[in-house]
C-alpha positions as CSV (number, residue, x, y, z in Angstrom):
1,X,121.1,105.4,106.1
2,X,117.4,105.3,105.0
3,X,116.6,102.0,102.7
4,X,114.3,102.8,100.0
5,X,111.4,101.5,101.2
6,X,111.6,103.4,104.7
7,X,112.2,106.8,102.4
8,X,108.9,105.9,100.0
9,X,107.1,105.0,103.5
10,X,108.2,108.8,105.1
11,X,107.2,110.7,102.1
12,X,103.7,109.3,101.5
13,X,103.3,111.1,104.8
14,X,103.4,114.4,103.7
15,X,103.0,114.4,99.9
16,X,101.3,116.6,98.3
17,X,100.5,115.0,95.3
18,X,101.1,111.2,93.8
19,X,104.6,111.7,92.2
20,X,105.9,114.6,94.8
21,X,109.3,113.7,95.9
22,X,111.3,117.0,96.4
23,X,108.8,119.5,98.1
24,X,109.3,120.9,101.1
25,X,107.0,118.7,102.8
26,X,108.6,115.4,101.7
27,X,111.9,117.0,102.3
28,X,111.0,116.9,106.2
29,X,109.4,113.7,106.2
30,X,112.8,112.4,105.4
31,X,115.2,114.7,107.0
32,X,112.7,113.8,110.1
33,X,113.4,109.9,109.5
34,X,116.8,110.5,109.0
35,X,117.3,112.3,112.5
36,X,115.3,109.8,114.2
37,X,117.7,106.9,112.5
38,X,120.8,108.5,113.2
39,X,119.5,109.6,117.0
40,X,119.3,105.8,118.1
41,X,122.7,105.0,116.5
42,X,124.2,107.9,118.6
43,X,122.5,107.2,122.0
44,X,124.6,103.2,120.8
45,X,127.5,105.3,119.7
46,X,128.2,108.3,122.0
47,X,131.4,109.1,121.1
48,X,130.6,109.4,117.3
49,X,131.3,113.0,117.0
50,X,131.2,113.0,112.9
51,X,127.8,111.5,113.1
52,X,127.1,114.1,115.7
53,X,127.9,116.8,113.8
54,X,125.8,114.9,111.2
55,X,122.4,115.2,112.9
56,X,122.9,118.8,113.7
57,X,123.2,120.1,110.2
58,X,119.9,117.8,109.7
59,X,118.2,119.3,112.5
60,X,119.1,122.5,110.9
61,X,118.5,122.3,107.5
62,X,114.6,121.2,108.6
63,X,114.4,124.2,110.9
64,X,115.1,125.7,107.9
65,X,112.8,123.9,105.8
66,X,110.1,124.5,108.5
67,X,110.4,128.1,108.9
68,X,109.9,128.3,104.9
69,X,107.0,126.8,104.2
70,X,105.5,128.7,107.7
71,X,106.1,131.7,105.4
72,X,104.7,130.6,102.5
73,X,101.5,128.7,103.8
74,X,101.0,128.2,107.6
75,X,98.2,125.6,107.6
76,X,100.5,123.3,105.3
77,X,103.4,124.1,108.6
78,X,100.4,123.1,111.1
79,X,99.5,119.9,108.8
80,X,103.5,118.8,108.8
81,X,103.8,119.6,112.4
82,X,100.9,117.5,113.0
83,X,101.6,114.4,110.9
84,X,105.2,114.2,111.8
85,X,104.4,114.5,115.3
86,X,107.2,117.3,116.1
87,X,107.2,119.9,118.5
């Protein structure tokens, strides 16, 4: 679970402008913090197959967010990619 501060922090990354909370690009951002969060609890916590199954619809609903916004406008994909340090 992402405290408020931590959320504010991730999308600041990737805004696009001052009050831009739900784009695409913030919507990574978090998702993105929210794997990495929920990553160290499992590698704690192997057996937790709920928060397993958890991270995986993450990791797929930011593919999925990630292959959108490549199809609308692949230098804002490279820019995310870049910033979040994925791939």
């Amino acid at each position: 679970m992402l405290t408020t501060r931590k959320k504010q922090t991730a999308i600041k990354k990737t805004q696009i402008h001052d009050k831009d909370t739900g784009s695409p690009d913030a919507q990574v951002s978090i998702l993105s913090k929210q794997i990495d969060e929920l990553a160290k609890h499992l590698k704690k916590h192997p057996k937790d197959n709920h928060s397993r199954k958890g991270l995986l619809k993450m990791v797929a609903d930011r593919q999925s967010l990630l292959k959108y916004v490549l199809k609308k406008d692949p230098k804002r994909h490279k820019k995310i990619i870049k910033s979040l340090e994925l791939k």
